[in-house]
Backbone bond lengths (Angstrom), bond angles and torsions (degrees), N, CA, C in turn:
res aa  C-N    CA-C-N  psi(-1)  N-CA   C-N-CA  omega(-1)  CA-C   N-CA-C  phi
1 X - - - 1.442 - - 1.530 108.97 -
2 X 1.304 103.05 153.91 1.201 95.22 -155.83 2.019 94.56 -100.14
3 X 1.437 121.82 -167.26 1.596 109.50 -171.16 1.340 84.56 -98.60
4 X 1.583 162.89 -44.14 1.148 122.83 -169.66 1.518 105.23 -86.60
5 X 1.321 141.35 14.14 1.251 124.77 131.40 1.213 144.17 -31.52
6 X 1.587 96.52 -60.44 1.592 117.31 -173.74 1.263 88.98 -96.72
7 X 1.196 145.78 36.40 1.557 135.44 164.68 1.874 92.52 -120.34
8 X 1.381 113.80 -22.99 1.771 113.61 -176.45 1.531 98.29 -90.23
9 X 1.247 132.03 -7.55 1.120 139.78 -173.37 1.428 116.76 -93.12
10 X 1.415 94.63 -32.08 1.654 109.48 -173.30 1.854 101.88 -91.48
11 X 1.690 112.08 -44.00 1.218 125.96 165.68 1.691 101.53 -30.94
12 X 1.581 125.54 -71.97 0.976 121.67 179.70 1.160 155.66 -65.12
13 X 1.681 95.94 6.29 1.551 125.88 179.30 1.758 100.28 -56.40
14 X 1.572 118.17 -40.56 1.692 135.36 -130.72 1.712 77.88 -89.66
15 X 1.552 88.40 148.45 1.637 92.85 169.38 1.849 101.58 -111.22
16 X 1.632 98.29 138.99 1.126 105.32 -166.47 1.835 96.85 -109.40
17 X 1.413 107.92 124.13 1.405 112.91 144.71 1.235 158.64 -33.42
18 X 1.885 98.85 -46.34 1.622 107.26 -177.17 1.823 83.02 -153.47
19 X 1.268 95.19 140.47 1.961 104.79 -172.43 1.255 92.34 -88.30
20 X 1.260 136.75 4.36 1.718 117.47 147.99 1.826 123.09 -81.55
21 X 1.279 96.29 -25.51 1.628 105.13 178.40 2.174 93.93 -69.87
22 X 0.674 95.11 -18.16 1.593 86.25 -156.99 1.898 89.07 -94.30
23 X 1.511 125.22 -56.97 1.047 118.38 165.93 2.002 120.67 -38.75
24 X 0.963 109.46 -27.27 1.590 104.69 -172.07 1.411 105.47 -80.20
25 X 1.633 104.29 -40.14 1.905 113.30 -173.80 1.472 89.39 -82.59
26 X 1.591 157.46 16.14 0.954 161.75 143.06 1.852 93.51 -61.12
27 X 0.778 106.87 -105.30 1.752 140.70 179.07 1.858 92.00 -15.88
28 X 1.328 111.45 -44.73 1.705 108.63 -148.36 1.570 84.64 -102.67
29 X 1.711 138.58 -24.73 1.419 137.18 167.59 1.236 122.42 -70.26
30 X 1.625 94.19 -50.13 1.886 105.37 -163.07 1.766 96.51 -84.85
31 X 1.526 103.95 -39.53 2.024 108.62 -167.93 1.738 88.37 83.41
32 X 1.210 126.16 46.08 1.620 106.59 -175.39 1.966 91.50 -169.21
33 X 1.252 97.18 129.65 1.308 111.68 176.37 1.760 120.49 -29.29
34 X 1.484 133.81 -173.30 0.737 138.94 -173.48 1.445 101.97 -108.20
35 X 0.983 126.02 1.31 1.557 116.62 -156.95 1.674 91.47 -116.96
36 X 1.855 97.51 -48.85 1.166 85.25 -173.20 1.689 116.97 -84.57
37 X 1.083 119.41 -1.35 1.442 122.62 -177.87 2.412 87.02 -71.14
38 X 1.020 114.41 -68.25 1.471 120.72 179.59 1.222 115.75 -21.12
39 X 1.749 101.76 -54.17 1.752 115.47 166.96 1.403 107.21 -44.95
40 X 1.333 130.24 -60.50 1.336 127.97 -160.62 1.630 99.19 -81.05
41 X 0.912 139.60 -53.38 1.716 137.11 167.68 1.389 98.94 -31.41
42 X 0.847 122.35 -68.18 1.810 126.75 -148.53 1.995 90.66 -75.98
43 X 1.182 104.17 -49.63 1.972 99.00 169.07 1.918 103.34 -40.95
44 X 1.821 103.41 -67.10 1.303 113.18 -160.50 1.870 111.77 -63.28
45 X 1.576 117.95 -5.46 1.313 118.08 -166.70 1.756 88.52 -88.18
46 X 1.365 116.59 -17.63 1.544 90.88 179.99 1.396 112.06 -128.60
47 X 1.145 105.40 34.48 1.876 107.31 154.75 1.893 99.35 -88.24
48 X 1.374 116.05 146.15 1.106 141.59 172.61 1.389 117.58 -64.28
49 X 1.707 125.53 -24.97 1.357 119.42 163.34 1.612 120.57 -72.62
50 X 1.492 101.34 -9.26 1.217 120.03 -171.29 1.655 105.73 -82.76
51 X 1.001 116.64 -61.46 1.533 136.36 170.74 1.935 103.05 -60.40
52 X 1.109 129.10 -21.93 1.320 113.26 175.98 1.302 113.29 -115.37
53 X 1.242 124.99 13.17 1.644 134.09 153.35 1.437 114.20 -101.75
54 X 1.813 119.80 -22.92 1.345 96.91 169.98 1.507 101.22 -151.94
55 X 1.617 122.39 82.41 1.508 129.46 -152.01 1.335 93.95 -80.82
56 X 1.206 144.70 -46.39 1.519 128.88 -167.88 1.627 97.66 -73.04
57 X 1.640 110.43 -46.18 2.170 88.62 -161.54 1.923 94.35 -64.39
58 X 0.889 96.92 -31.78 1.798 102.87 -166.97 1.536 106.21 -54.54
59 X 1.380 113.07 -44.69 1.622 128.60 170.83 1.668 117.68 -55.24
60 X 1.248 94.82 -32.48 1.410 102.46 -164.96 1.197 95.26 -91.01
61 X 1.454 130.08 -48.99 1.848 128.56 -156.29 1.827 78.61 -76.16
62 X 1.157 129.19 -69.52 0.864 97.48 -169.65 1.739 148.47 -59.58
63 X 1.277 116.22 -8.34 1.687 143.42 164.88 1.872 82.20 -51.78
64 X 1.430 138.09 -71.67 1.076 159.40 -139.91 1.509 79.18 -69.25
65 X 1.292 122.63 -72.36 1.437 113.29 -156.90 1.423 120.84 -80.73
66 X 1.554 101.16 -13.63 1.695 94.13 150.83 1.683 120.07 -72.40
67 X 0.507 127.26 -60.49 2.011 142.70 168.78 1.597 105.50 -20.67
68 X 1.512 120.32 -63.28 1.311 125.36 146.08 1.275 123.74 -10.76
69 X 1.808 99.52 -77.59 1.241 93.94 179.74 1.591 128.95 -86.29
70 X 1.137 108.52 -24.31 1.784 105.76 170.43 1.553 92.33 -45.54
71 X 1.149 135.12 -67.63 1.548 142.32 -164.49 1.724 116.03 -32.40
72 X 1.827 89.13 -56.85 1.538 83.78 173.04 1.558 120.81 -85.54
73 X 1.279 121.59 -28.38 1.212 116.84 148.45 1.998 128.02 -27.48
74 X 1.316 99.79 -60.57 1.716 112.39 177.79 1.998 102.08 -58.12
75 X 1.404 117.26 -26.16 1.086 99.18 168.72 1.932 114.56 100.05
């Protein structure tokens, strides 16, 4: 894994309040949008170094990003 991997990994440890506070410390950590930082999370949630350095948050974000999508899927 690479270090801004395990630095988006660690980013996502923090519990965020309001998804604009978390978008800005996106922008002012990563220097890289919100959308595209998501792109690279949602790539990095299913590589296997990813899941065996941090199996519960990795389990969980990903539970989240299925749910998402069943949701918009259901319509």
């Amino acid at each position: 894994m690479t270090p801004l991997q395990s630095m988006m990994l660690d980013f996502e440890k923090q519990y965020w309040h309001h998804a604009g506070d978390k978008e800005t410390a996106i922008r002012e950590t990563f220097d890289m949008s919100a959308v595209r930082y998501y792109t690279h999370l949602n790539t990095l949630l299913d590589e296997p170094e990813a899941l065996a350095a941090e199996p519960v948050l990795v389990n969980r974000l990903r539970r989240i990003r299925d749910a998402r999508l069943h949701t918009r899927k259901a319509g």
